[in-house]
C-alpha positions as CSV (number, residue, x, y, z in Angstrom):
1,X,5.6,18.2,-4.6
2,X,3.4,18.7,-1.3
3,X,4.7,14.6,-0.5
4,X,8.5,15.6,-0.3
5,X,6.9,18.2,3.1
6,X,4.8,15.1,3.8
7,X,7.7,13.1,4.3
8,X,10.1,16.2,6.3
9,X,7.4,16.4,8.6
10,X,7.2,12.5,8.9
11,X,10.4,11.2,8.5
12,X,10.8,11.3,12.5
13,X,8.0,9.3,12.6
14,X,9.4,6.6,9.3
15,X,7.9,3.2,9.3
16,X,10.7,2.2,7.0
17,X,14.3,1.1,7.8
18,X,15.9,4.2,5.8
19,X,19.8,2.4,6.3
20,X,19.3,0.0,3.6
21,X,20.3,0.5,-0.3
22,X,17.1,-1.4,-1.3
23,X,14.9,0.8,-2.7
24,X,11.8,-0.4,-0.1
25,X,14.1,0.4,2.4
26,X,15.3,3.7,0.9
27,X,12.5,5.5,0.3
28,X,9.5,3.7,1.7
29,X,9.4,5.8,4.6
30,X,8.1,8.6,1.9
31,X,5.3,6.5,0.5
32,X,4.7,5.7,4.6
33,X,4.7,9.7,5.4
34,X,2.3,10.3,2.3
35,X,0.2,7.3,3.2
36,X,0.1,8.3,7.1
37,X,-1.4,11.8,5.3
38,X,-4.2,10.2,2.7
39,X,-4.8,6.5,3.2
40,X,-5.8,6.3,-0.3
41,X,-2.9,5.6,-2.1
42,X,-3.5,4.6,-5.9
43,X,-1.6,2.5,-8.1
44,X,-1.1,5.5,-10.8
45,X,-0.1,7.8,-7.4
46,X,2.4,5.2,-6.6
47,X,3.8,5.0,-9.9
48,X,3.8,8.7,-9.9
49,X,6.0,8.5,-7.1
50,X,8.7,6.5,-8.4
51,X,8.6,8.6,-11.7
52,X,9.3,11.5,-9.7
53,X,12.1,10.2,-7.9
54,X,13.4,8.6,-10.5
55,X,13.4,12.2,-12.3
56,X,14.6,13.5,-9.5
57,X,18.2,11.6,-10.4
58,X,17.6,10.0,-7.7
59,X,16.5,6.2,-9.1
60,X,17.8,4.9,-12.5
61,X,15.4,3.3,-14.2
62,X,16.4,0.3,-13.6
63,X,16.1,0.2,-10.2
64,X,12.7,1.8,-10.7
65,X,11.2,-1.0,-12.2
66,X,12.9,-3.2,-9.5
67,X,11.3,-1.3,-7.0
68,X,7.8,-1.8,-8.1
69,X,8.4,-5.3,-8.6
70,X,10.1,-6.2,-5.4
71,X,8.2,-3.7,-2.9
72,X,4.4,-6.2,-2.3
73,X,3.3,-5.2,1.0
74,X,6.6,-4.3,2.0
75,X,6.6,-0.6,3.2
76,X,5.6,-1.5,6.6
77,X,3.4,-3.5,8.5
78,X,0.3,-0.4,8.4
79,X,0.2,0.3,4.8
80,X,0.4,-2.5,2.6
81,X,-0.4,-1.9,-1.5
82,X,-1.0,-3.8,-4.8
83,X,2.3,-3.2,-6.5
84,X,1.3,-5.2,-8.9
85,X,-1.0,-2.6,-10.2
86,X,0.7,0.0,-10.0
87,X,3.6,-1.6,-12.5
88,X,0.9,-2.2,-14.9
89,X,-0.5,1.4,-15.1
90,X,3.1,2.3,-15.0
């Protein structure tokens, strides 16, 4: 997946605090590094995203559906997205 390279090349530059265990915290900087790439982040891309980390082994499902609840405009203060949307097309 071209966003894990995204978010190497990024991940210097991560808008995200990456030392938390809350899922915003944990892997927002990717959705940061991929949204620093294409500003137009959509609700099925974001969902996407947490499917595939979640595949990955690395997010039970559980916490997946915590993460889309709980992340709002979290991320960081330049990319803010409608969460919302993204756990309905989920």
């Amino acid at each position: 997946m071209c966003g894990l390279t995204v978010a190497v090349v990024c991940a210097g530059n991560a808008h995200a605090d990456q030392s938390s265990d809350n899922y915003v915290h944990k892997y927002g900087f990717l959705v940061c590094a991929m949204l620093d790439r294409d500003p137009v982040l959509t609700p099925q891309r974001f969902a996407n995203i947490v499917g595939y980390i979640q595949r990955d082994g690395s997010l039970t499902e559980d916490e997946a559906t915590t993460a889309v609840a709980d992340s709002s405009s979290q991320w960081c203060p330049e990319h803010s997205l409608d969460v919302q949307k993204a756990t309905s097309q989920r």
